[in-house]
mmJSON file of the N, C-alpha and C atoms, coordinates in Angstrom:
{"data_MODEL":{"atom_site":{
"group_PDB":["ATOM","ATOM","ATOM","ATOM","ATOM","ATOM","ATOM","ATOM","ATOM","ATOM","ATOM","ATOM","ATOM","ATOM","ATOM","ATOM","ATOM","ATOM","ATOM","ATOM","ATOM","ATOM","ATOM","ATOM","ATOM","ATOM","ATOM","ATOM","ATOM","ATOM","ATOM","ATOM","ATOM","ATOM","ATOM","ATOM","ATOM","ATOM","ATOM","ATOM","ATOM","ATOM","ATOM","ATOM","ATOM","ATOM","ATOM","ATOM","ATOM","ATOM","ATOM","ATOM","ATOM","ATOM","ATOM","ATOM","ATOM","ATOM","ATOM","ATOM","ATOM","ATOM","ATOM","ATOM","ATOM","ATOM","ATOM","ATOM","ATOM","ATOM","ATOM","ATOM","ATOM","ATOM","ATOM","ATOM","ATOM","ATOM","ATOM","ATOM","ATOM","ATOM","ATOM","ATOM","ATOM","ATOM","ATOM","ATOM","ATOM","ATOM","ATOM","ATOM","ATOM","ATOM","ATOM","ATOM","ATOM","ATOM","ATOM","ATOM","ATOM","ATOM","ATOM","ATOM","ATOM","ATOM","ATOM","ATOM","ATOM","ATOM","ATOM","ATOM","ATOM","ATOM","ATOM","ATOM","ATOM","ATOM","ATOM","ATOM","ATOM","ATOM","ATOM","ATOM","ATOM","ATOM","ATOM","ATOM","ATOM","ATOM","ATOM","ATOM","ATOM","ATOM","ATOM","ATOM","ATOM","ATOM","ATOM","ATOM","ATOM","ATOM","ATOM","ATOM","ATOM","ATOM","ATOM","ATOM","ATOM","ATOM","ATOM","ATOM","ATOM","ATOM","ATOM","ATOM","ATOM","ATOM","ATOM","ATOM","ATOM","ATOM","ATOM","ATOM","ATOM","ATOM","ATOM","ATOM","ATOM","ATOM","ATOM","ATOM","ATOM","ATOM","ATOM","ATOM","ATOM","ATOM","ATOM","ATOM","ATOM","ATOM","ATOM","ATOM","ATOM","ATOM"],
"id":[1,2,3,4,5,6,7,8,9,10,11,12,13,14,15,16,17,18,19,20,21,22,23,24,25,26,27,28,29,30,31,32,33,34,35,36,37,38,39,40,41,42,43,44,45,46,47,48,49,50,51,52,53,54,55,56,57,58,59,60,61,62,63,64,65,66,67,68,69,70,71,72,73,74,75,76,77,78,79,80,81,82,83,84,85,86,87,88,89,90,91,92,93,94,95,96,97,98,99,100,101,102,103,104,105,106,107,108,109,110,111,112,113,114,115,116,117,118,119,120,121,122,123,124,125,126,127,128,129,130,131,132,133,134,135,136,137,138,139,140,141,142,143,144,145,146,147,148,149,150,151,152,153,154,155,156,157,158,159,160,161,162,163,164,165,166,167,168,169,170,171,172,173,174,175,176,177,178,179,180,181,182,183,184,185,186],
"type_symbol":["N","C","C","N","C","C","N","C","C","N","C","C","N","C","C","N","C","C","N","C","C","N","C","C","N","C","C","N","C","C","N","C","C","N","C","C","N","C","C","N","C","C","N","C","C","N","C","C","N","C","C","N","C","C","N","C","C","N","C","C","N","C","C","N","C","C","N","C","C","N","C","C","N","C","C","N","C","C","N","C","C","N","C","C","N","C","C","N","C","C","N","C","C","N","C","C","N","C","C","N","C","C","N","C","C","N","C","C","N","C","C","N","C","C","N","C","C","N","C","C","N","C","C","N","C","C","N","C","C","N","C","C","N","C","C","N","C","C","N","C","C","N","C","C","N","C","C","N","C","C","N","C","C","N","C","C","N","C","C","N","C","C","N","C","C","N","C","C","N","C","C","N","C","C","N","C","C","N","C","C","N","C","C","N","C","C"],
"label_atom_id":["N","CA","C","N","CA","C","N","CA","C","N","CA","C","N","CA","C","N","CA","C","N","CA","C","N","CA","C","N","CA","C","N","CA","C","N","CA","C","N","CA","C","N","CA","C","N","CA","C","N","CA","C","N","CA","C","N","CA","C","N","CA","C","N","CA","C","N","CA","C","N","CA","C","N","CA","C","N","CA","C","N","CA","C","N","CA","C","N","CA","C","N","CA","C","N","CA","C","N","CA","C","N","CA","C","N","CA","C","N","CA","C","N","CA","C","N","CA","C","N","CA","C","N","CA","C","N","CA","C","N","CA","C","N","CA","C","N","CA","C","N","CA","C","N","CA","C","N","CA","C","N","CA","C","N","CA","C","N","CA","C","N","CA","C","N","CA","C","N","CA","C","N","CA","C","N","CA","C","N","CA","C","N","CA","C","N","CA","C","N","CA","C","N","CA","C","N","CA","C","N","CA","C","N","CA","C","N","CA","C","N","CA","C","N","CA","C"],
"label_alt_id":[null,null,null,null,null,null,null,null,null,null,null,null,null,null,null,null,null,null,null,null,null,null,null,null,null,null,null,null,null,null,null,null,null,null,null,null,null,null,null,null,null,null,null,null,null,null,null,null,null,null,null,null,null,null,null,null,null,null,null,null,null,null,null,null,null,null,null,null,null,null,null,null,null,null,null,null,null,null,null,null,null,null,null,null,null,null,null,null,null,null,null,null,null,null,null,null,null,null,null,null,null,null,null,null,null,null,null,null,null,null,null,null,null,null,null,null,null,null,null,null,null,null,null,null,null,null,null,null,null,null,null,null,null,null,null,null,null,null,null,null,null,null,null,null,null,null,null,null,null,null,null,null,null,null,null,null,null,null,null,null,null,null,null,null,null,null,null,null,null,null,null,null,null,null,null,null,null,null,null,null,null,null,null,null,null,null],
"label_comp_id":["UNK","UNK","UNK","UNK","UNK","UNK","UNK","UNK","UNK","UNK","UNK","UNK","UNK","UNK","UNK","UNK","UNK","UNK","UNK","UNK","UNK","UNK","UNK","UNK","UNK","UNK","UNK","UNK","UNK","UNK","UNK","UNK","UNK","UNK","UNK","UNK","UNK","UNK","UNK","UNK","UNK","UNK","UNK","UNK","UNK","UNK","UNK","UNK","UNK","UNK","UNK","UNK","UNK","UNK","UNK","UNK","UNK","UNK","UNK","UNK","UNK","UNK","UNK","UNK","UNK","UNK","UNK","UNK","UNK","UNK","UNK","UNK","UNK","UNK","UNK","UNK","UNK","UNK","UNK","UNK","UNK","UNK","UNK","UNK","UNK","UNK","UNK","UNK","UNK","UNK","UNK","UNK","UNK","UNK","UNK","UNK","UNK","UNK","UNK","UNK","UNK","UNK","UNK","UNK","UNK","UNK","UNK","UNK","UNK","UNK","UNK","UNK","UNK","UNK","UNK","UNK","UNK","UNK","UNK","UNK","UNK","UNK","UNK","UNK","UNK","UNK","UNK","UNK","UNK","UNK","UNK","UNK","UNK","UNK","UNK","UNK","UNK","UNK","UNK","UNK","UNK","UNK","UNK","UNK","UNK","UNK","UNK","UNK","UNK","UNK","UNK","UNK","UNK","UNK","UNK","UNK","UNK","UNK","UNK","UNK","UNK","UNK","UNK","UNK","UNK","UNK","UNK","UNK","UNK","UNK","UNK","UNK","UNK","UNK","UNK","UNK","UNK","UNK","UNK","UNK","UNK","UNK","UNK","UNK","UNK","UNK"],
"label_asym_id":["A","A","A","A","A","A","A","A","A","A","A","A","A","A","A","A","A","A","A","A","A","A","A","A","A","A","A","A","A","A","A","A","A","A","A","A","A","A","A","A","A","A","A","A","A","A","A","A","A","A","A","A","A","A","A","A","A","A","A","A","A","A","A","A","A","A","A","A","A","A","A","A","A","A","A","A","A","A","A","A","A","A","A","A","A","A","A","A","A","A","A","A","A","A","A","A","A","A","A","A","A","A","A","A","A","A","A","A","A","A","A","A","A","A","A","A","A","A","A","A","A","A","A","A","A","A","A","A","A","A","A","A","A","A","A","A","A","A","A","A","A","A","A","A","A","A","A","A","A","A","A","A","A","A","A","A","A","A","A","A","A","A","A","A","A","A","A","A","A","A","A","A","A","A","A","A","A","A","A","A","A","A","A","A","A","A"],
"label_entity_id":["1","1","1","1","1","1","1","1","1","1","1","1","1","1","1","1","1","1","1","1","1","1","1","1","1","1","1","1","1","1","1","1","1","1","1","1","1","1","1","1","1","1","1","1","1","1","1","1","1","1","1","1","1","1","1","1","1","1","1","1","1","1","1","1","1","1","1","1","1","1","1","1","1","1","1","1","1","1","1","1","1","1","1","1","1","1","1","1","1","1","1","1","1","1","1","1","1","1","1","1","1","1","1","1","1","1","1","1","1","1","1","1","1","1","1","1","1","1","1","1","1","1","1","1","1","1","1","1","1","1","1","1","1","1","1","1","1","1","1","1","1","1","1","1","1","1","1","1","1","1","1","1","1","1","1","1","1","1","1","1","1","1","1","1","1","1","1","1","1","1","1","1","1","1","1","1","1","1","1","1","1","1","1","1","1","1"],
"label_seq_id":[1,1,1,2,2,2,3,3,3,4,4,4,5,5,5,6,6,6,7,7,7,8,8,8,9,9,9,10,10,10,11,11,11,12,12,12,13,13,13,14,14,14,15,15,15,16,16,16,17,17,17,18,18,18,19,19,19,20,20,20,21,21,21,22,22,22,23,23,23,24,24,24,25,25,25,26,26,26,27,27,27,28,28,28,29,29,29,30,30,30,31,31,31,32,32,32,33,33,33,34,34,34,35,35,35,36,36,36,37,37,37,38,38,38,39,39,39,40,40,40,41,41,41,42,42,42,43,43,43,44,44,44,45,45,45,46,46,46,47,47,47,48,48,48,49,49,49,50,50,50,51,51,51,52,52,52,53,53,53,54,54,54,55,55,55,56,56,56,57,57,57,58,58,58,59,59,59,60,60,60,61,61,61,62,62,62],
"pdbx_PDB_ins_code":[null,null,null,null,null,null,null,null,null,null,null,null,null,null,null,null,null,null,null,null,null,null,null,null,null,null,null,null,null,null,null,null,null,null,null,null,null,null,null,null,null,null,null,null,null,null,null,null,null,null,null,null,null,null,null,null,null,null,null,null,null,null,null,null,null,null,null,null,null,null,null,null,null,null,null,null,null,null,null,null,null,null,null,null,null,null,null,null,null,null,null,null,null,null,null,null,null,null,null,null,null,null,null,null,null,null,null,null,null,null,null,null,null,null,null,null,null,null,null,null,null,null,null,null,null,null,null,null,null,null,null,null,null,null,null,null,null,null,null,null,null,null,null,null,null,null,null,null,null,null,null,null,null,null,null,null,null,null,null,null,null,null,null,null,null,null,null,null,null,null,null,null,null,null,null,null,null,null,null,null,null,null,null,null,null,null],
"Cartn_x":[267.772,269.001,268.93,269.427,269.026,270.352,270.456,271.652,271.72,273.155,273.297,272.802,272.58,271.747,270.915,269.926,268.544,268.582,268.245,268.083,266.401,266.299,264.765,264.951,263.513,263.424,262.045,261.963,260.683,259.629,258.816,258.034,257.224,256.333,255.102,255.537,255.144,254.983,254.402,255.195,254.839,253.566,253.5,252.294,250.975,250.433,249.271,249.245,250.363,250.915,250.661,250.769,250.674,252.228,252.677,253.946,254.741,253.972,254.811,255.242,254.486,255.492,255.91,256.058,256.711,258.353,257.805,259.284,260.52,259.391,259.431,260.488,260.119,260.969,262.28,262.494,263.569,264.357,263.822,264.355,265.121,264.603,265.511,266.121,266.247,267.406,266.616,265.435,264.537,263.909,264.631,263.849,262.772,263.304,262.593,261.798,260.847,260.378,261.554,261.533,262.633,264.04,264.212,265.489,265.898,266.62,267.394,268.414,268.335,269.455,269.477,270.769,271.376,271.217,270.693,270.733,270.936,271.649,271.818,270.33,270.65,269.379,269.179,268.999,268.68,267.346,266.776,265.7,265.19,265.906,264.76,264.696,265.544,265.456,263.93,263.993,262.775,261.682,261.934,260.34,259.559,261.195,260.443,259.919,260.764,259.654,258.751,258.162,256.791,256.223,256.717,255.545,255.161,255.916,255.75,256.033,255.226,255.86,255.234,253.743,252.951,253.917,254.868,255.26,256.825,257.384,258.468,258.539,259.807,260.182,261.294,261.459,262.787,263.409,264.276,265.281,266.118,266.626,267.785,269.098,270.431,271.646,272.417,272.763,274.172,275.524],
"Cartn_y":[151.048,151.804,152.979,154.087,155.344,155.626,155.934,156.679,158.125,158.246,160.019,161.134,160.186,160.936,160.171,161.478,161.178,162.252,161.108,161.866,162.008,163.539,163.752,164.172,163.798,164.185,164.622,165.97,166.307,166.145,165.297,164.585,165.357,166.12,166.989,168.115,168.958,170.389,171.259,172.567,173.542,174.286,174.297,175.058,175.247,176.276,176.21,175.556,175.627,175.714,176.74,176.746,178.472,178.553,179.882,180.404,179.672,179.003,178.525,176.948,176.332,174.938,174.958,176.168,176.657,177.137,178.014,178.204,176.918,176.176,174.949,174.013,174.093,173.373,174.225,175.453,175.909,176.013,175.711,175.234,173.788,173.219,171.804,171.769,173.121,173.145,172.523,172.2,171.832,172.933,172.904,173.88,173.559,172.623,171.693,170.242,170.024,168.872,167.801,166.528,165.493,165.983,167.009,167.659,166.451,166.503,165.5,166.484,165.99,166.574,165.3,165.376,164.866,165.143,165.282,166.108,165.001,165.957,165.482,164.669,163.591,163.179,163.558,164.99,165.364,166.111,165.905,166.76,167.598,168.96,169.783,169.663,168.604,168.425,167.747,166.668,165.588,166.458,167.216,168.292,169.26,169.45,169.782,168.817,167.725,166.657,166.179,166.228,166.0,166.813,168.445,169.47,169.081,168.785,168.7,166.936,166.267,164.959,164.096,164.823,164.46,165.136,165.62,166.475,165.743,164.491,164.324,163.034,162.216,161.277,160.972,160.413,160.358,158.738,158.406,157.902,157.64,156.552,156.412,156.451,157.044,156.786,155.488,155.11,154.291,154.992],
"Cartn_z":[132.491,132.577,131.61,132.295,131.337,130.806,129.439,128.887,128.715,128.734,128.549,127.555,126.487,125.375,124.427,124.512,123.94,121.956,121.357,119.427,119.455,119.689,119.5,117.731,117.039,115.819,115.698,114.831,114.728,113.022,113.828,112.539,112.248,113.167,112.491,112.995,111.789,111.832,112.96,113.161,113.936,113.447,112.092,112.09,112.782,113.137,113.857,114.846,115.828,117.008,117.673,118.994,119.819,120.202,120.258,120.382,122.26,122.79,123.224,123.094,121.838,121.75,120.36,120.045,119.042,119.521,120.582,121.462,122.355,122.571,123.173,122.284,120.875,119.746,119.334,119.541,119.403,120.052,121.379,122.831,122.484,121.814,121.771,120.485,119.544,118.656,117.065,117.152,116.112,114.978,113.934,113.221,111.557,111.464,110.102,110.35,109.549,109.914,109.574,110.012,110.097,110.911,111.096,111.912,113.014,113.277,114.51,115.654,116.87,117.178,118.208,119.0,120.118,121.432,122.153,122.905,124.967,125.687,126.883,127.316,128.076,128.909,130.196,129.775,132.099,131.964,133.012,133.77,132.664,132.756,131.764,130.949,129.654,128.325,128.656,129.065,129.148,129.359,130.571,130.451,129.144,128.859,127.055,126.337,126.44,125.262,126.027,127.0,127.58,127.363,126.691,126.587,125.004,123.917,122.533,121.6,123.275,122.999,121.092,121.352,119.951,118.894,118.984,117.723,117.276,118.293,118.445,118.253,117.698,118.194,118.508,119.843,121.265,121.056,120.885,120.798,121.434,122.262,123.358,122.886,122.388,122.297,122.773,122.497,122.929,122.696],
"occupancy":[1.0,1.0,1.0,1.0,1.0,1.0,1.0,1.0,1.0,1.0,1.0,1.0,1.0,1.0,1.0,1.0,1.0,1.0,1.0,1.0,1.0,1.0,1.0,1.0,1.0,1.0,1.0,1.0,1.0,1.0,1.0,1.0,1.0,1.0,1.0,1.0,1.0,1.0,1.0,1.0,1.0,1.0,1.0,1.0,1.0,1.0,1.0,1.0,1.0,1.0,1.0,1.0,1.0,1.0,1.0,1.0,1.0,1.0,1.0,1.0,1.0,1.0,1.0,1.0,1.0,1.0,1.0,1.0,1.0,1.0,1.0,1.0,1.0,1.0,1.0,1.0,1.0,1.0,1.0,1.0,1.0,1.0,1.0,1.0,1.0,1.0,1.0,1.0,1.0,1.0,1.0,1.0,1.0,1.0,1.0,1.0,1.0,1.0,1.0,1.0,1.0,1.0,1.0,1.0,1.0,1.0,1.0,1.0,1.0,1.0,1.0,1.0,1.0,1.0,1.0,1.0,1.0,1.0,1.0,1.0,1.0,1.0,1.0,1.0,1.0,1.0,1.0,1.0,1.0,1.0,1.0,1.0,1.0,1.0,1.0,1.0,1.0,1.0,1.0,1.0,1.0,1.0,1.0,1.0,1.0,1.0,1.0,1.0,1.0,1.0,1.0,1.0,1.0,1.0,1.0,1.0,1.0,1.0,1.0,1.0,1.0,1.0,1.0,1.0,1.0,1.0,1.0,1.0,1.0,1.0,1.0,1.0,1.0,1.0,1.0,1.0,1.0,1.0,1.0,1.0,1.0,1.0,1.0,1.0,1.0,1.0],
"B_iso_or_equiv":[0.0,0.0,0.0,0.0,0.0,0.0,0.0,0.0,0.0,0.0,0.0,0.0,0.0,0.0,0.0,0.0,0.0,0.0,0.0,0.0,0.0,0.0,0.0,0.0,0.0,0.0,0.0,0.0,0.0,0.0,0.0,0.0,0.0,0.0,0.0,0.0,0.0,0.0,0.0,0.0,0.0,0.0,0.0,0.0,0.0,0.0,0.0,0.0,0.0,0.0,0.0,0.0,0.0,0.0,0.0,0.0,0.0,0.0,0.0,0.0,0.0,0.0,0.0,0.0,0.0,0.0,0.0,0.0,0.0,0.0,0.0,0.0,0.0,0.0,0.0,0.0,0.0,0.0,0.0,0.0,0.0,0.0,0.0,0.0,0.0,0.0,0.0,0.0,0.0,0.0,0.0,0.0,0.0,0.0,0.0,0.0,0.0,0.0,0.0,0.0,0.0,0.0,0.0,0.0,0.0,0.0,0.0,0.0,0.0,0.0,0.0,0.0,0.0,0.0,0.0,0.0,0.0,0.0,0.0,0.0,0.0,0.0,0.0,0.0,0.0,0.0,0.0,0.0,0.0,0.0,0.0,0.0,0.0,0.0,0.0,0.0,0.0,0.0,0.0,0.0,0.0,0.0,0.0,0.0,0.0,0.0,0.0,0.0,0.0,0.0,0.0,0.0,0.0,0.0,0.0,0.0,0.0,0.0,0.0,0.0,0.0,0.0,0.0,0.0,0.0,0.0,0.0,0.0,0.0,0.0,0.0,0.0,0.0,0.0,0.0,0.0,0.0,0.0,0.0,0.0,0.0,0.0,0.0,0.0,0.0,0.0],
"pdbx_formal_charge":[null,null,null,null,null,null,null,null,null,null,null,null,null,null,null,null,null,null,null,null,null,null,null,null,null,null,null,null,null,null,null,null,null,null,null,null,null,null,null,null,null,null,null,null,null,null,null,null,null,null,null,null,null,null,null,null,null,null,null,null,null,null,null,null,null,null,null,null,null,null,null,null,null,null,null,null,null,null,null,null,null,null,null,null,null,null,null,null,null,null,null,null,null,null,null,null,null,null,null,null,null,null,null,null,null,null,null,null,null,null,null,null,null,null,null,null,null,null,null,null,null,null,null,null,null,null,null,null,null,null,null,null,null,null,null,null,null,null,null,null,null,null,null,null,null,null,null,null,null,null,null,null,null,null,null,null,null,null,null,null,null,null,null,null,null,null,null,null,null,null,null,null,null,null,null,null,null,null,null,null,null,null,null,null,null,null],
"auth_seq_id":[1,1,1,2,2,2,3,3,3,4,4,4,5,5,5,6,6,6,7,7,7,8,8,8,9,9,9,10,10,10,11,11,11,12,12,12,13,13,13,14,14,14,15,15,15,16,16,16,17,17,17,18,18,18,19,19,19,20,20,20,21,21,21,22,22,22,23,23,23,24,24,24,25,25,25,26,26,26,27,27,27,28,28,28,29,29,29,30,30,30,31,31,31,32,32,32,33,33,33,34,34,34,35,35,35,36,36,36,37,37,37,38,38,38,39,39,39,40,40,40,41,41,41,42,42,42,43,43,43,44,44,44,45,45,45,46,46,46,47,47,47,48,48,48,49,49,49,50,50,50,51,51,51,52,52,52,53,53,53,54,54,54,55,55,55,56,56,56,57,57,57,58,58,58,59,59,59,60,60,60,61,61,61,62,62,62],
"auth_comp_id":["UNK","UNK","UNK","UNK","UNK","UNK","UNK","UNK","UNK","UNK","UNK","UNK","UNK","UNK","UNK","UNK","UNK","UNK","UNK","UNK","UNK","UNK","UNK","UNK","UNK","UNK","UNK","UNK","UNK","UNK","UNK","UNK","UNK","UNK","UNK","UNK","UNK","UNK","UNK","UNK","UNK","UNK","UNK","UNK","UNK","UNK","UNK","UNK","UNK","UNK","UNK","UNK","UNK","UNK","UNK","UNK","UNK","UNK","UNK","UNK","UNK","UNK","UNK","UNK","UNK","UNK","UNK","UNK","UNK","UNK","UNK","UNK","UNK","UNK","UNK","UNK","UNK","UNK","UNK","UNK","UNK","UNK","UNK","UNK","UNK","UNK","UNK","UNK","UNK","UNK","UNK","UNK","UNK","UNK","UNK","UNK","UNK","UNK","UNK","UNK","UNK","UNK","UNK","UNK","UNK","UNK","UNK","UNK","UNK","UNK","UNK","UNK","UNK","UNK","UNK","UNK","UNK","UNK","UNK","UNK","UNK","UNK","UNK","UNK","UNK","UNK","UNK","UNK","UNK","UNK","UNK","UNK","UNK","UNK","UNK","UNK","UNK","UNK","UNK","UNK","UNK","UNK","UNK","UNK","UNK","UNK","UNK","UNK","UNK","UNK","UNK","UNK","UNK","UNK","UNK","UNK","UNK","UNK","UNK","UNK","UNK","UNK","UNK","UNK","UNK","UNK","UNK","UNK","UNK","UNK","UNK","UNK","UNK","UNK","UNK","UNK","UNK","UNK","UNK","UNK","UNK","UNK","UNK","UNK","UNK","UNK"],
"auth_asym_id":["A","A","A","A","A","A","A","A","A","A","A","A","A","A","A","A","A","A","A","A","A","A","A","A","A","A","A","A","A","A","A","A","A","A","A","A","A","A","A","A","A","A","A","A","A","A","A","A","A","A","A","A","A","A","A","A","A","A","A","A","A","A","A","A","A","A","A","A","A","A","A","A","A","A","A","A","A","A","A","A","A","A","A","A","A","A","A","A","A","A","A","A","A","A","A","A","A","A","A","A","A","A","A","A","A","A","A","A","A","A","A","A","A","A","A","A","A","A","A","A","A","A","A","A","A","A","A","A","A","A","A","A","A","A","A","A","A","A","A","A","A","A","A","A","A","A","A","A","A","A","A","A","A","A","A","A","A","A","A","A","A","A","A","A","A","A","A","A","A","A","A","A","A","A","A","A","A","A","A","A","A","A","A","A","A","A"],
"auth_atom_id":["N","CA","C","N","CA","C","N","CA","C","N","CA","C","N","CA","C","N","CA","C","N","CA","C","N","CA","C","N","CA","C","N","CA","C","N","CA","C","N","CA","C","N","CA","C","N","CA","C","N","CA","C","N","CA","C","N","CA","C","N","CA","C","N","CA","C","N","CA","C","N","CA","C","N","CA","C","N","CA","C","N","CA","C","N","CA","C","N","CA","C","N","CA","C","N","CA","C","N","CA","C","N","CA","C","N","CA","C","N","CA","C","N","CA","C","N","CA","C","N","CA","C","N","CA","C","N","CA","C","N","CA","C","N","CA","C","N","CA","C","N","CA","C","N","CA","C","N","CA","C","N","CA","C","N","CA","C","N","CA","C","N","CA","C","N","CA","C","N","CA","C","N","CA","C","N","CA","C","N","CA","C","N","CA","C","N","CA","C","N","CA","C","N","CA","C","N","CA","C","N","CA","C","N","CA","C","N","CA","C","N","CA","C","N","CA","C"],
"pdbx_PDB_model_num":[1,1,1,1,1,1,1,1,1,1,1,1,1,1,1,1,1,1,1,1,1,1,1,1,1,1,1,1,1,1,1,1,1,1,1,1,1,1,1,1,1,1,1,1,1,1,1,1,1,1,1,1,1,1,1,1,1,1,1,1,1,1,1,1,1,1,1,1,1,1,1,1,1,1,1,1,1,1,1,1,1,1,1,1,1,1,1,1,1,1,1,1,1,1,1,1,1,1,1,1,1,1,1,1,1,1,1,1,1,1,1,1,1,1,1,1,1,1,1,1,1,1,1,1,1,1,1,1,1,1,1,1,1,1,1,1,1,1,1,1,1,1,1,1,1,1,1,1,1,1,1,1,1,1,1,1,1,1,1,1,1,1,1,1,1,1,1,1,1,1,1,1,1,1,1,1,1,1,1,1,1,1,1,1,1,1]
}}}
């Protein structure tokens, strides 16, 4: 059963990244390492964290 929101947090650093999963992370509102956000569980969120999934960790809400 899927819930409405997903807490992505970003554990490793952007550095020495290429500018698009760099863009990719600002896309999901991430700007510091450990950052958290909330974010909806639909379609294109998930396609972002499948692009920067090594850089993330996803979390189910209740």
């Amino acid at each position: 059963m899927s819930t409405n929101q997903i807490k992505v947090t970003l554990v490793r650093s952007v550095i020495g990244s290429n500018e698009k999963v760099r863009a990719t992370i600002r896309g999901l509102g991430l700007r510091k390492t450990n950052s958290s956000r909330v974010l909806a569980n639909s379609p294109h969120i998930r396609g972002m964290i499948s692009k920067v999934h090594h850089l993330l960790k996803v979390e189910e809400v209740e």
